[in-house]
Structures are given as C-alpha cells and as structure tokens.
NUZA-9872 format. One record per residue (C-alpha): residue number from 1; residue in three letters; x, y, z. Coordinates in nm, 4 decimals. Layout:
<rs>
R / pos / code / x / y / z
R / NUM / ALA / X / Y / Z
...
</rs>
This chain:
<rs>
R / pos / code / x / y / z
R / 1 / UNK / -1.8426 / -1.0607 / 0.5087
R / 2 / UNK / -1.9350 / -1.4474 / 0.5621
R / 3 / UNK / -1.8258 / -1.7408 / 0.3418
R / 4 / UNK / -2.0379 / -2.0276 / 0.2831
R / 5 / UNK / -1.8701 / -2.1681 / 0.6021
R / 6 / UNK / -1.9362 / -1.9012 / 0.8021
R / 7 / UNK / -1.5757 / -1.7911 / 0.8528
R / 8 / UNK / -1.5435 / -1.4405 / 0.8579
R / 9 / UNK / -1.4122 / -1.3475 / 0.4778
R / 10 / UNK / -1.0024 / -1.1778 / 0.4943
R / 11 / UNK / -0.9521 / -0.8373 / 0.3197
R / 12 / UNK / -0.8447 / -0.9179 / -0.0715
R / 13 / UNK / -0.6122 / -0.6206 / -0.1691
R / 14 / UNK / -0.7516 / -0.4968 / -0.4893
R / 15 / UNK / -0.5431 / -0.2901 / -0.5704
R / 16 / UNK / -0.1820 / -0.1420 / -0.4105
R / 17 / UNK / -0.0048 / 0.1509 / -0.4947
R / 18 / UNK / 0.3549 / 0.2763 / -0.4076
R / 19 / UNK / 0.4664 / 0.6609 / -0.4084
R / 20 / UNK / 0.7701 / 0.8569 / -0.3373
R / 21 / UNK / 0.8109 / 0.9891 / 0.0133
R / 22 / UNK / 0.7029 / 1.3444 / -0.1929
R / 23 / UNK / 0.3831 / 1.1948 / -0.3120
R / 24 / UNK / 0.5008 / 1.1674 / -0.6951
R / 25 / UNK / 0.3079 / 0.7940 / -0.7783
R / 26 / UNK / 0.5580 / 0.4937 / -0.9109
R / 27 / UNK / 0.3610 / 0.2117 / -0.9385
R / 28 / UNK / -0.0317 / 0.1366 / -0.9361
R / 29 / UNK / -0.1555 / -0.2145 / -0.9798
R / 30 / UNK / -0.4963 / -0.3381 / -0.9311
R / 31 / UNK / -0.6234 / -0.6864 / -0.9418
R / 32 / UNK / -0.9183 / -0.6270 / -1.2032
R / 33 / UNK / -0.8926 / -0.4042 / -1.5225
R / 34 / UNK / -0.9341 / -0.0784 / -1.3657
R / 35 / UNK / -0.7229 / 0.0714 / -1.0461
R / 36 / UNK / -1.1021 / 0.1840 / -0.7975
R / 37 / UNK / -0.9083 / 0.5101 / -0.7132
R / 38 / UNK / -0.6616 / 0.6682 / -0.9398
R / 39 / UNK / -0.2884 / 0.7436 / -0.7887
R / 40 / UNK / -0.3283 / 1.0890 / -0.8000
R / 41 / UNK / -0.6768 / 1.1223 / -0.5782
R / 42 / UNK / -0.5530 / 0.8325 / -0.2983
R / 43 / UNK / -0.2173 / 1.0437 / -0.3037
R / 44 / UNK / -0.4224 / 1.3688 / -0.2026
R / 45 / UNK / -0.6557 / 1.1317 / 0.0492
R / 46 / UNK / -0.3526 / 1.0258 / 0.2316
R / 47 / UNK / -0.2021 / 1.3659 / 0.2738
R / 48 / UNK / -0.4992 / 1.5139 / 0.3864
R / 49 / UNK / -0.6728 / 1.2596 / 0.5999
R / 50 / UNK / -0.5194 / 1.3185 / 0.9478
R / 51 / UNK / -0.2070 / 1.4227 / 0.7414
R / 52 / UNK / -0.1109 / 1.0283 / 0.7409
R / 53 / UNK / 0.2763 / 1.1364 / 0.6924
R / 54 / UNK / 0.3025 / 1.3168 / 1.0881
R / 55 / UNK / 0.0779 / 1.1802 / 1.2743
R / 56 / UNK / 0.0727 / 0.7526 / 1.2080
R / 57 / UNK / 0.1346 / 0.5368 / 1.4855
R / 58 / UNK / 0.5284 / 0.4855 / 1.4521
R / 59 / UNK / 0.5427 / 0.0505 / 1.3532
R / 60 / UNK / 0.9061 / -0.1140 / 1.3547
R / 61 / UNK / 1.2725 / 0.1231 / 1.3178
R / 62 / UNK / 1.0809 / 0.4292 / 1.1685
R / 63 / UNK / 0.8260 / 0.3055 / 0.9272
R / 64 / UNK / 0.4825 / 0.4865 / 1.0079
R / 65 / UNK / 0.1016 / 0.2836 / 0.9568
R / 66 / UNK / -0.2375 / 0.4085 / 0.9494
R / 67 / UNK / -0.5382 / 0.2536 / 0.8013
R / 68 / UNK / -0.9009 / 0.3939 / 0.7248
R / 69 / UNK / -1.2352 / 0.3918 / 0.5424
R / 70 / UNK / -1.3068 / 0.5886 / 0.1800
R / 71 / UNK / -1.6184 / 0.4977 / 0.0717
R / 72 / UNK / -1.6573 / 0.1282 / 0.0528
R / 73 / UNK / -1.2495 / 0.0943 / 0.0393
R / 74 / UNK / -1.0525 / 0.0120 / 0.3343
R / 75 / UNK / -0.6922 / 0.1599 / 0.3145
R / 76 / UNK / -0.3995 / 0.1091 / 0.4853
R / 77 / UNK / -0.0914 / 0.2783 / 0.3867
R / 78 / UNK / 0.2984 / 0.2906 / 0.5130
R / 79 / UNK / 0.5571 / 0.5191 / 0.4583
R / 80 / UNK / 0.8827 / 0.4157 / 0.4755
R / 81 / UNK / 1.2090 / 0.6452 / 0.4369
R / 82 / UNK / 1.1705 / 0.6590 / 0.0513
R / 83 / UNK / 0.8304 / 0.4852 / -0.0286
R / 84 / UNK / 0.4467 / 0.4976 / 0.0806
R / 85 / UNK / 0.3027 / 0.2113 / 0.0031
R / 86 / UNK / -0.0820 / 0.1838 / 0.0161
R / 87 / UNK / -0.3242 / -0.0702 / -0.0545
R / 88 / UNK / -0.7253 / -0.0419 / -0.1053
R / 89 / UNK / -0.8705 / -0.3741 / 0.0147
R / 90 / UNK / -1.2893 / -0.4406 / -0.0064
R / 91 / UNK / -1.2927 / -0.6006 / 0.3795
R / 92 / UNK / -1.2945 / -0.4637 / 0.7310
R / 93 / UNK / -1.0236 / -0.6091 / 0.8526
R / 94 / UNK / -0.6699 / -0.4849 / 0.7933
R / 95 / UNK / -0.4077 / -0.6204 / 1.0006
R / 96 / UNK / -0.2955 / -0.8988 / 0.7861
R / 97 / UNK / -0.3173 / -0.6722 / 0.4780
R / 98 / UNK / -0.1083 / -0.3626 / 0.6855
R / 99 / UNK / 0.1558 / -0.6213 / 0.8059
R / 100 / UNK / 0.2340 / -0.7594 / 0.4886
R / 101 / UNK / 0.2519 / -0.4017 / 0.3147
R / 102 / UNK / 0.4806 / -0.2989 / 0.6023
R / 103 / UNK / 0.6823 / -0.6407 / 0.5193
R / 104 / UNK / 0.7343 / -0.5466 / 0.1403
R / 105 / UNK / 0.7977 / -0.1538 / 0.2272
R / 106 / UNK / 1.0614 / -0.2360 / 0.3986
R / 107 / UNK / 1.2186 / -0.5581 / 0.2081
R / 108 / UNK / 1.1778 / -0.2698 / -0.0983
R / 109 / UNK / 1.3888 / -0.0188 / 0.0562
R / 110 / UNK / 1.6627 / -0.2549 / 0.1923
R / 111 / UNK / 1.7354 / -0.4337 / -0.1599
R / 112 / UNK / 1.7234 / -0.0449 / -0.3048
R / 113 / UNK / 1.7909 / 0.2242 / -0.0877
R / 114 / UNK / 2.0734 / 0.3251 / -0.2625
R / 115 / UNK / 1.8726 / 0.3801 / -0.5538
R / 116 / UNK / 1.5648 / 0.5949 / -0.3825
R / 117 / UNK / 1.7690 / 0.9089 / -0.3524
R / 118 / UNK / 1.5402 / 1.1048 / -0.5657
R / 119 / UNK / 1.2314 / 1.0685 / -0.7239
R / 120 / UNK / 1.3789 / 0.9989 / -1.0426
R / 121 / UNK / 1.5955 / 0.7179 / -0.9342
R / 122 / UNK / 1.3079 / 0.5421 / -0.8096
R / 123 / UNK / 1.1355 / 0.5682 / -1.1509
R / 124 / UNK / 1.3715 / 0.3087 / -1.2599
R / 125 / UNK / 1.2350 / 0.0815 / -1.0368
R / 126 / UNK / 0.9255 / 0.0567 / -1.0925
R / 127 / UNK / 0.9695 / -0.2691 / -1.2690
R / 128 / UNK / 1.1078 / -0.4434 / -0.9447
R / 129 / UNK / 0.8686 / -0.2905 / -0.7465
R / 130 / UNK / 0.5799 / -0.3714 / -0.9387
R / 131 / UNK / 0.6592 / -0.7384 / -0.9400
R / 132 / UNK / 0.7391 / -0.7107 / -0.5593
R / 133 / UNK / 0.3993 / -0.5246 / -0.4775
R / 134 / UNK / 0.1565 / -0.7719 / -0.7274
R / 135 / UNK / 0.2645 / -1.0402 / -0.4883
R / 136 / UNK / 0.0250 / -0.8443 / -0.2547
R / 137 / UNK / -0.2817 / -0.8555 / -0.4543
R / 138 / UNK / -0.2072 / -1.2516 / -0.5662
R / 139 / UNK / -0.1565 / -1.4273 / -0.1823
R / 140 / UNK / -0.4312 / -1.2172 / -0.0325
R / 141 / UNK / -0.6951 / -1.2856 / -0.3204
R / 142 / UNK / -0.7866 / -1.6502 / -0.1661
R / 143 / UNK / -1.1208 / -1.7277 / -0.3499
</rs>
C-alpha cells in the first residue's frame, strides 16, 4: 500500500496474540476495539496450516518462524520453548513485524522461563506479557 509519498506503507500489527506451547491462549490484544480473529480460531489456523509447530524454518537457538496469508490478514507467528507468539498485521510485508515478535518471544521467555513450566504458571503472567506484547502493536502503528 502507498503513502502520500509514495513510500511503500510497513505492516501495522493489529493485533498480537501469545499461546502456550499446547495451544491454550494467554494473552490477545488488538489495536482497535475488537481482536479481527478470535484466539481460539488463529490457534486452530496455526496448527493446521502446514502444521506451523514441525515444519517452520528453524530462526536463532531453537525458536521456529513462519508467516502467511488468511484472508486479508498477514500472520506471522513464533514458537518459542514455552510461548507462540503471533501477530495479524493488514500489510504484505512481514519481516520487520516477524523479527520483532521473534525479539519479544524470546526476551519473554528469558525474564520467565522459570515460570512457563505449565500452562497454569504462565496464566500468571499474562499481565507482564501483555504489557511486553502491546509494545508491538504501539511502535509498528506509525500513522
């Protein structure tokens, strides 16, 4: 998409989610009112789609990427040793967008691995990772 200038527009994240490494959803944040696919349906689209968990191209000491197309979403998505994180963005390009998810992924599970044992552990912090995933949607939604 152009801008006024003419510079090709970067993908805005509108809205990021983060899941367990079984699929159970922890956080979902989107930059509007309304999250444009619910937790529970992008958790299915991941798992199915190319089975994202097996067969991602291998990024940086274990953490897996993939990105695709639903609709008029672009998603890219990484799953780290406790966490997926994913994040629907409304442009073509993603490599900005799937390097910064991979950046707070794995920031996420270094301050907290200890605390990512199970499923509920991580419920407890989905305060912390909330604030740490927003920070997505705010410095790539550059109006």
């Amino acid at each position: 998409m152009k801008t006024r200038r003419g510079l090709v527009k970067p993908p805005r994240a509108i809205a990021v989610y983060l899941f367990y490494r079984s699929g159970e959803p922890l956080v979902a944040l989107a930059a509007g009112r309304d999250l444009p696919i619910e937790a529970e349906t992008l958790e299915g689209l991941l798992s199915v789609v190319g089975n994202f968990v097996e067969t991602s191209v291998r990024g940086s000491r274990g953490y897996a990427t993939t990105a695709m197309r639903y609709d008029e979403f672009g998603i890219v998505a990484v799953r780290g040793e406790f966490v997926i994180g994913a994040a629907l963005n409304d442009g073509s390009a993603h490599d900005t967008l799937k390097a910064d998810l991979l950046r707070i992924v794995r920031d996420f599970e270094e301050r907290h691995w200890r605390n990512l044992a199970s499923w509920e552990a991580a419920t407890k912090l989905s305060d912390q990772a909330s604030e740490d995933f927003s920070k997505l949607l705010r410095t790539t939604d550059r109006r």
